[in-house]
C-alpha positions as CSV (number, residue, x, y, z in Angstrom):
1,X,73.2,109.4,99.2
2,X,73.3,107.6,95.8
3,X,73.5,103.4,96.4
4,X,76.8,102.1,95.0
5,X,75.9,101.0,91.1
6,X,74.9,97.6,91.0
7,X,73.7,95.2,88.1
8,X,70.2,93.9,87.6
9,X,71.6,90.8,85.9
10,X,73.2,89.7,89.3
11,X,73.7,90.4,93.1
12,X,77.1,92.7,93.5
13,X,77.7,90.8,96.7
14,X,78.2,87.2,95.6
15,X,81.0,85.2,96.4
16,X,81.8,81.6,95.0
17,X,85.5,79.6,93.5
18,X,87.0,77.9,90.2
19,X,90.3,76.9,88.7
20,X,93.0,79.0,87.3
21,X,96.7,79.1,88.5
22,X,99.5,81.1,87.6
23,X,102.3,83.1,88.8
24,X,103.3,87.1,88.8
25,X,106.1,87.7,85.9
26,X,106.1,91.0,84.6
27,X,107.0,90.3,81.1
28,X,107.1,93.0,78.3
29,X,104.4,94.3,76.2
30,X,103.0,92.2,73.4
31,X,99.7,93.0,70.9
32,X,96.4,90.3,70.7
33,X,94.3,89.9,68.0
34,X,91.7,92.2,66.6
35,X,88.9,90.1,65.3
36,X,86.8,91.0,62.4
37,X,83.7,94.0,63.7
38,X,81.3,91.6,61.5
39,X,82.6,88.0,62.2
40,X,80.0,85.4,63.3
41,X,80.0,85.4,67.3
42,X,79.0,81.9,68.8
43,X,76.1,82.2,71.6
44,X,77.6,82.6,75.3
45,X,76.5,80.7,77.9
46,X,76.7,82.6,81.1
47,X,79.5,82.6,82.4
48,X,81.0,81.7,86.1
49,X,81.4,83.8,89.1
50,X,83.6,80.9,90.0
51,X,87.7,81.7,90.6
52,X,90.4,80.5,92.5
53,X,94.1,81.6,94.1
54,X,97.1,81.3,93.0
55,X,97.5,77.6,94.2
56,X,94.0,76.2,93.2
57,X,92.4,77.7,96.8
58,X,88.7,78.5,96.9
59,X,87.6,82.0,98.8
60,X,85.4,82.5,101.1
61,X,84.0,85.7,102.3
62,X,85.1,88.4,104.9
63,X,82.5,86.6,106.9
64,X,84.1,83.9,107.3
65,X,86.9,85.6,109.3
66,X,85.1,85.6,113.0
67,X,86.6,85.6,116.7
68,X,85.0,84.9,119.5
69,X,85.6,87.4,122.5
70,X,87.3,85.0,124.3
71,X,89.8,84.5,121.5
72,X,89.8,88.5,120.9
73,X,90.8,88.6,124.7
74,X,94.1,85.8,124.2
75,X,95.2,88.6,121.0
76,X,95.0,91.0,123.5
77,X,96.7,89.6,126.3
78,X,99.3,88.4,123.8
79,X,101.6,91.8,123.0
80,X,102.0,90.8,119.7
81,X,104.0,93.3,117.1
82,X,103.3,93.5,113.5
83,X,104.8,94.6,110.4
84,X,104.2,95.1,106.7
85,X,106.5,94.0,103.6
86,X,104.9,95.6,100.3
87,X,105.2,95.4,96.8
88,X,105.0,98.5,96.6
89,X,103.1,102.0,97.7
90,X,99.7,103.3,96.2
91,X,96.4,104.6,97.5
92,X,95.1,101.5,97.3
93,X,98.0,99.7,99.6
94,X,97.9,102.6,101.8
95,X,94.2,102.2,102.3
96,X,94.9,98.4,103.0
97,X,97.1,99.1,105.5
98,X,94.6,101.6,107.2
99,X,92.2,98.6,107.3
100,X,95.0,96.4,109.0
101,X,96.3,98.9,111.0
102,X,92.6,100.2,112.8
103,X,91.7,96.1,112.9
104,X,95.8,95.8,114.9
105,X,94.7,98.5,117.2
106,X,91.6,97.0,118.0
107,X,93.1,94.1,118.5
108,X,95.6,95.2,120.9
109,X,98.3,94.0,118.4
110,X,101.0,96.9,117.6
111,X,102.6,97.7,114.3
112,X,106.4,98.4,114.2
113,X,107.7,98.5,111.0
114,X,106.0,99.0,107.0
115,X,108.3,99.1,104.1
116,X,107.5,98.9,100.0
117,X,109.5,98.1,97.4
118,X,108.8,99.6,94.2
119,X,108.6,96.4,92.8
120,X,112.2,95.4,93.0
121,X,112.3,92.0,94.3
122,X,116.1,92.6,95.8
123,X,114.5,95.7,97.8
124,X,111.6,93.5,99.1
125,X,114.3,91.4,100.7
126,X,116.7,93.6,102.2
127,X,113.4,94.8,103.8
128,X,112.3,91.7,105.2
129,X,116.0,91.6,107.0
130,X,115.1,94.9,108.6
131,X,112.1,93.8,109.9
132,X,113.4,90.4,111.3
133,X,115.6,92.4,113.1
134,X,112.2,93.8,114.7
135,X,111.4,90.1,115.8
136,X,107.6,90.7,114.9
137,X,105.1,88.1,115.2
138,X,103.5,88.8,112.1
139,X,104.4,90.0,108.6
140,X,101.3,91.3,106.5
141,X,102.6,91.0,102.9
142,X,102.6,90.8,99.0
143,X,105.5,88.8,97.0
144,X,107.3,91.2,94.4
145,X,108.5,88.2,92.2
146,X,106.6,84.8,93.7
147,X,109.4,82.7,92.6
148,X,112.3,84.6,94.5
149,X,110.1,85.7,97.4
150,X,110.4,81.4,98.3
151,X,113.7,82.3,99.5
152,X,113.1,86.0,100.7
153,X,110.6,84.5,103.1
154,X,111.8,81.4,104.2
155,X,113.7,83.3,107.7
156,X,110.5,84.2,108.4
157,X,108.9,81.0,108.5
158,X,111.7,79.7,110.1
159,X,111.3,81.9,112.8
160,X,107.5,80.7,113.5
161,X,106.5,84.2,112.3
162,X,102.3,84.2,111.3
163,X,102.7,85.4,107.8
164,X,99.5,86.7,105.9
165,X,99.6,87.1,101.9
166,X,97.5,89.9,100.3
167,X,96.8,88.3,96.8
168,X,100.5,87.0,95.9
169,X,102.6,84.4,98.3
170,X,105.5,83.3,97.9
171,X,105.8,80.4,94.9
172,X,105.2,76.8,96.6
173,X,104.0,78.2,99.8
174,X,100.5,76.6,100.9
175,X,98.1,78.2,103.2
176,X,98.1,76.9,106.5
177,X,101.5,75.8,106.9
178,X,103.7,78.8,105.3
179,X,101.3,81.1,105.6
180,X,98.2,81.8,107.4
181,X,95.7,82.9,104.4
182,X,94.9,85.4,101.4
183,X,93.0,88.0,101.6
184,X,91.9,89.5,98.1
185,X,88.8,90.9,96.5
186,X,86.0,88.5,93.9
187,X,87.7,88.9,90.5
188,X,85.1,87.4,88.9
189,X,82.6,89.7,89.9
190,X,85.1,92.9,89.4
191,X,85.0,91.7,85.5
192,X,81.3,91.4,85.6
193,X,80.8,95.2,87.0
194,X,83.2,96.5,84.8
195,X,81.1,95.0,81.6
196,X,78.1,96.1,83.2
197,X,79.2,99.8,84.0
198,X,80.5,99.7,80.4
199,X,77.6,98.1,79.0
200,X,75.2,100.6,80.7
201,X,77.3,103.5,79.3
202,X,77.3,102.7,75.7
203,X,73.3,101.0,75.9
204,X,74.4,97.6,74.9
205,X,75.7,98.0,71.7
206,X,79.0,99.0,69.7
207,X,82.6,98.0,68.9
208,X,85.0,98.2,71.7
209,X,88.8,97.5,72.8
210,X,90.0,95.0,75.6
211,X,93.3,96.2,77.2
212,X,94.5,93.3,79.1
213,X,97.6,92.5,81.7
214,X,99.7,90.2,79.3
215,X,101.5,88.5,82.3
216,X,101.1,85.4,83.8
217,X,99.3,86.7,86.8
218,X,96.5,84.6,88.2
219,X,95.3,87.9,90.0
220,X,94.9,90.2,86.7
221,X,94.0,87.5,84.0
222,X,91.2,85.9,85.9
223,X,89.9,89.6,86.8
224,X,90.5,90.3,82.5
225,X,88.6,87.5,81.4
226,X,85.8,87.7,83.3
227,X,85.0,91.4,81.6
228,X,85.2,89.3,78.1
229,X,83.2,86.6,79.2
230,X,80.8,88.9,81.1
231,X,80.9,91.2,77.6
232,X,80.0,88.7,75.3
233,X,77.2,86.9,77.2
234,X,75.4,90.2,78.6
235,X,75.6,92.2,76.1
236,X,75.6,90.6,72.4
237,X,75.4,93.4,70.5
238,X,78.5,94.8,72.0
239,X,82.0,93.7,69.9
240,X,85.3,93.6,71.0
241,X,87.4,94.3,67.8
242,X,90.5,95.0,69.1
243,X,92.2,93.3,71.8
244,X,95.9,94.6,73.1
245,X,98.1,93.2,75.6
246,X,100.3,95.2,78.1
247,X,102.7,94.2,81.3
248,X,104.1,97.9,81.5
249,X,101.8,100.4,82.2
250,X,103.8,103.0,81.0
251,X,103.2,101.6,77.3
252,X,99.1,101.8,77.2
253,X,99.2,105.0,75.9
254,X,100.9,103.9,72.1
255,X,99.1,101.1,72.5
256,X,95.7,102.4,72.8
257,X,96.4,105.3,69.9
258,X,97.6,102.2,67.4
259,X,94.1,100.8,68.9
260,X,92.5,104.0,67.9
261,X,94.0,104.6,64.7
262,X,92.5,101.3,63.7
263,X,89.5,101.0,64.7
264,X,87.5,104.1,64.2
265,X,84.0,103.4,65.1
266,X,85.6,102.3,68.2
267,X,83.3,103.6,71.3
268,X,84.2,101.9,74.9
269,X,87.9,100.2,75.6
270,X,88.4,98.3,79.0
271,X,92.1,98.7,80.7
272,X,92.9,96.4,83.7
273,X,93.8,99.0,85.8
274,X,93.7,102.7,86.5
275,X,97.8,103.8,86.5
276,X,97.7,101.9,82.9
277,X,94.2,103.4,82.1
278,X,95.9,107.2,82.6
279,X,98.1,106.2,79.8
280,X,94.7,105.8,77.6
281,X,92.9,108.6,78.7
282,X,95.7,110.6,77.2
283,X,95.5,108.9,74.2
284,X,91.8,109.2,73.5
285,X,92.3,112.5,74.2
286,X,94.8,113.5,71.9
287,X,92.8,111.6,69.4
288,X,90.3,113.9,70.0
289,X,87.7,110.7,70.7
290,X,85.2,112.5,73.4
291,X,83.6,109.2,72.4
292,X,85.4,106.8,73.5
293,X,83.8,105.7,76.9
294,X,86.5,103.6,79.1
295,X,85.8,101.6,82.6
296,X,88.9,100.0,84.5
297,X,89.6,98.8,88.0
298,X,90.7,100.9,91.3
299,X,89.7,104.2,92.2
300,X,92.1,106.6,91.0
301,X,91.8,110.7,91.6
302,X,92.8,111.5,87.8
303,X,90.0,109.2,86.8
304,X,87.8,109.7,89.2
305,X,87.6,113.6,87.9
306,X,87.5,113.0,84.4
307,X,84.5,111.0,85.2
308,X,82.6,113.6,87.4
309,X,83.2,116.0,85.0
310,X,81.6,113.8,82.5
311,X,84.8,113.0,80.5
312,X,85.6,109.7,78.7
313,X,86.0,107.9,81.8
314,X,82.6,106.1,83.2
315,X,83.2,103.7,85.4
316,X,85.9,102.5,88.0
317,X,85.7,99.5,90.1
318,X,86.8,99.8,93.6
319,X,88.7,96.6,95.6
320,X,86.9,97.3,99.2
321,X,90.5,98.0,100.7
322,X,89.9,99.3,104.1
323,X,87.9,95.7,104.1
324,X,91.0,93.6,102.4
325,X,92.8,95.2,105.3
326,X,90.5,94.2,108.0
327,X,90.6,90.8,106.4
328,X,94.4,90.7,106.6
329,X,94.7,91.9,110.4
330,X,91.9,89.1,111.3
331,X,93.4,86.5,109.6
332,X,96.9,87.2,111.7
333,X,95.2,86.8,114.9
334,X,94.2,83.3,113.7
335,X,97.5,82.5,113.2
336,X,98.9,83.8,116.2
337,X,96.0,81.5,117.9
338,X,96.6,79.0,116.0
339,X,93.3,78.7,114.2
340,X,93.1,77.5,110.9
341,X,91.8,80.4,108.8
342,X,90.4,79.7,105.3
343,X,93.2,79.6,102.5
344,X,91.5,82.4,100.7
345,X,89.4,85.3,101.2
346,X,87.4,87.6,98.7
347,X,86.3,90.7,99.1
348,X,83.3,92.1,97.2
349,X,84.2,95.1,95.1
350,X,82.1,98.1,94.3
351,X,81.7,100.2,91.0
352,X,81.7,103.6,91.0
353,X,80.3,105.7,88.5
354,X,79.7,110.1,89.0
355,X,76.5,109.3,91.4
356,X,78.1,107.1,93.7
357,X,82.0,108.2,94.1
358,X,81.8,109.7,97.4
359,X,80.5,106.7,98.8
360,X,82.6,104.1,96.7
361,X,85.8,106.5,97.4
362,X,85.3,106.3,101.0
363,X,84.4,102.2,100.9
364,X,87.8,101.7,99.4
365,X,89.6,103.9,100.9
366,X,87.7,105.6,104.2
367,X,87.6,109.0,103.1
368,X,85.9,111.5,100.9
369,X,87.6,111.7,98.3
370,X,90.1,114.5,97.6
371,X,89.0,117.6,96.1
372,X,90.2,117.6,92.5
373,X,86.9,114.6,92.3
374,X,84.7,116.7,94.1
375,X,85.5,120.5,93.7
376,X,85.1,121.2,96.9
């Protein structure tokens, strides 16, 4: 079996913290520059695979979430329920909750309720009543709106429920006294494995477009600078000449013709994520731009078959979701013993190109991966 595309230029496993802090508002869709293709471009230094949470909170690693067996043995002797309050539904929160759910069982912890809410921060709430009326000890969850979801949560807290944040909390919550940790992946290093996979692709040089979430999202823009900062100081002969900002993903694919139409020596574009990356598939597509290389993060099965089948498409980035969810499940049983977890986790991603997608797909997501990606 292939191994899982890694960079020469630096470990795929590495793990360290900065500064940035913002908070999720989904905002509508605005357009960036496009700097000159033959503008002077000042020498990068290298960048840092530094980044923090949402409230300034340095990760650690997956390995830093340990129990003894004695401590395994007081979970299990506990009874303790579990639910889950989501954003929303996807693969990639499914396979989260696979994660949490195997680490539950092992745990001896039982789940009894998991809702989504298609984003609709009035829907997450009406959920979180149903599940307090479950009395669980822990709620595994991610804030629609962070501001709002202060509120939404604050009955649960109240209650002494353990509550464990995967990437967004509530807005002025602080780890170890609202809630118990978060659990995400390194976005640092996601940016640098996108630039790398795209880098490789088009052999370090050409112009390209940068498709970034314009939202003030600390999860998103750290993970979308890192690709430009990764960009310009591994490969210099690669320019971005267009750069387009989007907080619907519905809207990428006008935005990425206009981007097109533009810019026609254009050869690799980045896209933050893979529902918004469909969007500019089509587009290239109905350019007619077989060209046009594109790299983005999540494993998504419309992607994931364009690649394989050599299309535009030539690298995804995965987010090591059945390991987010093992972190998640771990860091609840701190909380129901009462031992302080660290603030943040990060999980290392993976990128997947056509030689490695069985074995990214079933990192991610802990199974082959369905048969429109492999033809079987």
């Amino acid at each position: 079996m292939k191994k899982p595309f890694t960079s020469a230029r630096s470990p795929q496993r590495l793990l360290v913290a900065s500064a940035l802090v913002a908070t999720l508002a989904l905002a509508g869709c605005s357009t960036g520059t496009t700097p000159a293709a033959d503008a002077p471009r000042t020498p990068a230094s290298e960048p840092s695979l530094e980044f923090a949470g949402p409230g300034g909170e340095a990760p650690g690693s997956l390995e830093d979430l340990t129990l003894t067996p004695e401590e395994i043995a007081e979970v299990e002797a506990g009874e303790f329920t579990a639910a889950f309050v989501w954003h929303t539904s996807s693969e990639f929160v499914t396979a989260v909750e696979k994660g949490a759910t195997a680490e539950f069982d092992e745990l001896g912890i039982d789940v009894v309720a998991s809702t989504q809410a298609d984003f609709d921060a009035a829907t997450q709430a009406n959920n979180l009543q149903t599940v307090l009326a479950l009395d669980p000890d822990i709620i595994v969850a991610t804030a629609v709106d962070p501001t709002s979801a202060a509120a939404t949560f604050q009955p649960a807290v109240d209650a002494g429920i353990k509550l464990v944040i995967m990437t967004t909390p509530p807005a002025g919550y602080t780890a170890g006294e609202e809630f118990v940790s978060i659990v995400t992946e390194s976005l640092t290093q996601a940016g640098k494995i996108n630039s790398d996979l795209l880098g490789e692709a088009l052999g370090g040089e050409g112009e390209i477009g940068y498709m970034y979430h314009d939202a003030d999202f600390w999860f998103t823009n750290q993970r979308d600078q890192a690709f430009k900062d990764w960009t310009a100081y591994s490969y210099p002969d690669i320019r971005i000449v267009a750069e387009e900002g989007f907080a619907d993903e519905a809207a990428t694919q006008e935005v990425a013709a206009a981007m097109i139409a533009r810019n026609p020596n254009l050869k690799g574009i980045y896209v933050a994520w893979a529902t918004a990356a469909q969007g500019v598939l089509a587009a290239i597509r109905d350019a007619g731009r077989s060209d046009i290389k594109v790299v983005t993060n999540d494993l998504d099965a419309t992607l994931a078959a364009d690649m394989v089948d050599g299309g535009n498409v030539v690298g995804l980035v995965g987010n090591g979701s059945i390991g987010l969810g093992k972190g998640l499940a771990t860091a609840a049983a701190y909380g129901v013993l009462e031992k302080e977890a660290p603030a943040l986790v990060a999980v290392t991603p993976m990128g997947a190109t056509a030689d490695n997608i069985v074995e990214a797909w079933e990192d991610d997501y802990g199974t082959e991966p369905p048969a429109s990606v492999t033809g079987k």
